[in-house]
C-alpha positions in Angstrom: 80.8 -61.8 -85.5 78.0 -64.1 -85.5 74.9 -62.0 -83.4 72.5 -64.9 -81.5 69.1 -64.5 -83.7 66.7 -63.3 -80.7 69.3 -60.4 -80.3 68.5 -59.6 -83.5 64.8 -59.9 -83.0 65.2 -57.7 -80.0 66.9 -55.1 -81.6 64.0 -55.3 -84.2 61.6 -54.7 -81.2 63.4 -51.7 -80.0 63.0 -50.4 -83.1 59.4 -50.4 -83.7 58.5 -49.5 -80.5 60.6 -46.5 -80.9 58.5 -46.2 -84.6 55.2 -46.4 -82.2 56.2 -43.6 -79.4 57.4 -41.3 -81.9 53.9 -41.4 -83.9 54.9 -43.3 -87.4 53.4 -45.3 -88.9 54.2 -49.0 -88.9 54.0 -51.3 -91.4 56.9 -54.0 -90.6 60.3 -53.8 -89.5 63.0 -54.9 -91.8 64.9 -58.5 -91.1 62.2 -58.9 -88.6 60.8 -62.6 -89.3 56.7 -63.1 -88.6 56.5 -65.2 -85.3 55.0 -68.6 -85.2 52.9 -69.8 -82.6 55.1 -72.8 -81.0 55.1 -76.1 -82.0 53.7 -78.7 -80.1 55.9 -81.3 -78.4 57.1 -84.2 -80.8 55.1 -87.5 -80.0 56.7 -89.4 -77.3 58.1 -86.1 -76.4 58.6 -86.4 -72.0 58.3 -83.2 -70.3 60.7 -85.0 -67.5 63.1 -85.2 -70.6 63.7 -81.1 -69.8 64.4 -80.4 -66.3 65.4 -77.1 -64.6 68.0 -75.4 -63.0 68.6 -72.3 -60.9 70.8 -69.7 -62.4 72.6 -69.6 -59.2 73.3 -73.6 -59.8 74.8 -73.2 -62.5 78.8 -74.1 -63.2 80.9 -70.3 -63.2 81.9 -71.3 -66.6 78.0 -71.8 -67.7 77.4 -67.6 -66.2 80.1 -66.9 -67.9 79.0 -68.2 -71.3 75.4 -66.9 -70.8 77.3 -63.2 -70.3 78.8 -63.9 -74.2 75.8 -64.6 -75.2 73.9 -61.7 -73.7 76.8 -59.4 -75.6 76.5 -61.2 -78.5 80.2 -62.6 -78.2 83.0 -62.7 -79.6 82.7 -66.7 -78.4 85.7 -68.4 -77.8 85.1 -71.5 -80.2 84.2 -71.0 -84.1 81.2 -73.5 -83.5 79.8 -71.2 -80.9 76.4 -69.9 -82.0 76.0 -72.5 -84.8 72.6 -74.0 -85.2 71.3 -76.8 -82.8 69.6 -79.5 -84.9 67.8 -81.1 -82.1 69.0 -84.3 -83.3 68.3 -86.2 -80.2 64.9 -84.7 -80.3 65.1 -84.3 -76.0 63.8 -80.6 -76.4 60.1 -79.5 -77.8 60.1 -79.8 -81.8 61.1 -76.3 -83.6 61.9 -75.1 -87.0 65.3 -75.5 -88.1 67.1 -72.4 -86.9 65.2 -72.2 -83.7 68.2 -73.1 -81.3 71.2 -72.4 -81.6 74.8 -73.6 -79.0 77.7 -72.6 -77.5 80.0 -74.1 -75.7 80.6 -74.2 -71.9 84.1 -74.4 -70.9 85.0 -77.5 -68.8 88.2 -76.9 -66.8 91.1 -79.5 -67.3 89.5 -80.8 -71.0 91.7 -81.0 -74.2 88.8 -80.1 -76.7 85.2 -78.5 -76.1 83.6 -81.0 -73.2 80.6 -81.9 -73.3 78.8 -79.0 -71.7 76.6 -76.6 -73.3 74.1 -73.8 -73.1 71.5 -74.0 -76.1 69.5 -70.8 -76.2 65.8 -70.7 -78.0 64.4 -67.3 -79.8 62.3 -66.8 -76.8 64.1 -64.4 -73.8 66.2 -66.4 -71.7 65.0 -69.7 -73.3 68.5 -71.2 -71.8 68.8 -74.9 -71.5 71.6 -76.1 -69.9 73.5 -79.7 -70.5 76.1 -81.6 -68.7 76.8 -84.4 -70.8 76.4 -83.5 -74.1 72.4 -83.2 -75.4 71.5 -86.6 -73.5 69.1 -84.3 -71.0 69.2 -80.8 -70.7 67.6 -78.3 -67.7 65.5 -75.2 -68.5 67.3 -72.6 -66.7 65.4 -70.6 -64.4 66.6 -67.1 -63.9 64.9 -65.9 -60.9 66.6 -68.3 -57.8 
């Protein structure tokens, strides 16, 4: 089962903060990579490129995938939580590894769709895409 990496980094945190409360000492936590500062935007790079989008506007299929994703799976597709190159370069410049996808069901499609949820290491760092990585929206949570 493949476990989405800020999970991981998550569980990480739980961990030393249980280290902290309890009185040890703390000197790293295994698996637990050091966090870089974020990388500026790529040149040419268009905010308006990145839109957002309520939670509550969201397609059911799209809540359903962020639930997966939240349990860490099992995902329905063996690409599901593969590493998302940012080929098309429409969201801010990362390290490799910093995004990965998963697919969003589209009702009535023979293959994948073109729909997708790309999650960043940051908590609920969501982006949300209709038509395949040509613009994506920043989905907000709170509305």
């Amino acid at each position: 089962m493949r476990i989405p990496p800020r999970i991981t980094r998550i569980l990480s945190v739980s961990a030393l903060a249980t280290t902290l409360l309890v009185g040890g000492a703390a000197t790293g936590v295994a698996g637990a990579a050091p966090q870089a500062a974020p990388a500026a935007a790529p040149a040419g790079f268009s905010a308006a490129a990145v839109g957002e989008i309520c939670y509550s506007a969201l397609p059911p299929q799209a809540h359903d995938t962020l639930r997966l994703i939240a349990r860490g799976g099992p995902f329905p597709y063996p690409k599901d939580g593969t590493v998302f190159q940012n080929r098309e370069g429409v969201l801010p410049e990362q390290g490799s590894g910093y995004y990965h996808e998963y697919t969003v069901k589209t009702p009535g499609s023979p293959d994948r769709g073109a729909r997708r949820i790309v999650t960043g290491e940051r908590h609920q760092e969501d982006y949300y895409t209709a038509d395949h990585y040509r613009s994506f929206d920043l989905v907000d949570h709170g509305c």
